[in-house]
PAVO-798253 format. One record per residue (C-alpha): x, y, z; residue in one letter; residue number from 1; chain. Coordinates in steps of 0.5 Angstrom, whole numbers, plus 500, padded with zeros to 3 digits. Example, Ala and Ser with C-alpha at 12.3 -4.5 7.8 and 13.67 -1.06 7.14 Angstrom:
residues 2
- 525|491|516|A|1|A;
- 527|498|514|S|2|A;
This chain:
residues 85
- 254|797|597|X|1|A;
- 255|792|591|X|2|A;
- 252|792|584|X|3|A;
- 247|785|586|X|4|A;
- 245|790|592|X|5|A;
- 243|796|588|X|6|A;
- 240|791|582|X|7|A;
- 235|788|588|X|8|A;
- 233|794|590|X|9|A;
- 232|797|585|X|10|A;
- 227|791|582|X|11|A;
- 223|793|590|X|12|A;
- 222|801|587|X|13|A;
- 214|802|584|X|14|A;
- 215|803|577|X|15|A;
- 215|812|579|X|16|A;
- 221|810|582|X|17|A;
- 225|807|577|X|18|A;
- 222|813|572|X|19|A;
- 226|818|577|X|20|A;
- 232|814|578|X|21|A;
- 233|812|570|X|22|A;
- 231|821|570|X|23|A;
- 237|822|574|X|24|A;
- 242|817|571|X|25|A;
- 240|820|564|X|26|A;
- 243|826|566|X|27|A;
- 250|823|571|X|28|A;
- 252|821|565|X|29|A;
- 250|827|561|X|30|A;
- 253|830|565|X|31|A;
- 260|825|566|X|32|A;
- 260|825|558|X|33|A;
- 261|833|558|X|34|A;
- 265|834|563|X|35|A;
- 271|828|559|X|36|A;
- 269|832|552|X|37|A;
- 271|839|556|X|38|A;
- 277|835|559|X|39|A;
- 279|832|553|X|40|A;
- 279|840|549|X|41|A;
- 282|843|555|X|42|A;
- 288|838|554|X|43|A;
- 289|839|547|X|44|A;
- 286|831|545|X|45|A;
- 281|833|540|X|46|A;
- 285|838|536|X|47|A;
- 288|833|531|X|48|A;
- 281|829|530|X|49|A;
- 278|836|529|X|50|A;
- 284|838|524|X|51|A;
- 283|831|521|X|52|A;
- 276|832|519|X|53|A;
- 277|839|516|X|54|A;
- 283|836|512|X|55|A;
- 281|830|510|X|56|A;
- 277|833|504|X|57|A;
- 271|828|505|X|58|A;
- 264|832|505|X|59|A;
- 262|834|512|X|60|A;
- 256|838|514|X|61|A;
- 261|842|519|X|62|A;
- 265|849|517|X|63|A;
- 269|852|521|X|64|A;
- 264|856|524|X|65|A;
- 261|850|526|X|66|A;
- 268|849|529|X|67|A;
- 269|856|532|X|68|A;
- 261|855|536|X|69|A;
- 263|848|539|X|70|A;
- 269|851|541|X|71|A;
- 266|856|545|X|72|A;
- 260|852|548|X|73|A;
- 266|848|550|X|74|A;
- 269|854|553|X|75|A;
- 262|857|556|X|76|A;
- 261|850|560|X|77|A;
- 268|849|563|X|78|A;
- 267|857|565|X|79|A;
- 261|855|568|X|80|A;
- 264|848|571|X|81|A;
- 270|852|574|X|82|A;
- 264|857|577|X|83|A;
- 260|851|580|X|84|A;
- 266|848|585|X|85|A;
């Protein structure tokens, strides 16, 4: 199915329709961010930008409490991910 397809049917759905659709791919791409975030922090592609962040001397609302809590939200995701398949 091509995208002028999917465009055309989609202009065909009731207005609920759409609202359940633009739900559902709200969260596929939610969904799709978190799971390139986690593959980027398991491969070690946002170490240095965080390193850069805290050595940069700029002010910045985050510590490295902060930094230790998104580390494990990040770890709490990917253990359920890896649950999940």
């Amino acid at each position: 199915m091509s995208i002028t397809e999917i465009e055309a049917a989609i202009e065909r759905l009731p207005r609920g329709e759409v609202d359940k659709l633009m739900s559902w791919l709200e969260e596929y791409q939610a969904r799709a961010w978190d799971e390139e975030i986690a593959g980027d922090y398991e491969a070690g592609r946002l170490d240095s930008l965080i390193a850069e962040a805290f050595e940069s001397g700029e002010p910045s609302p985050l510590t490295p409490d902060d930094l230790a809590e998104a580390r494990r939200i990040v770890n709490e995701r990917i253990t359920a991910r890896s649950l999940v398949k």
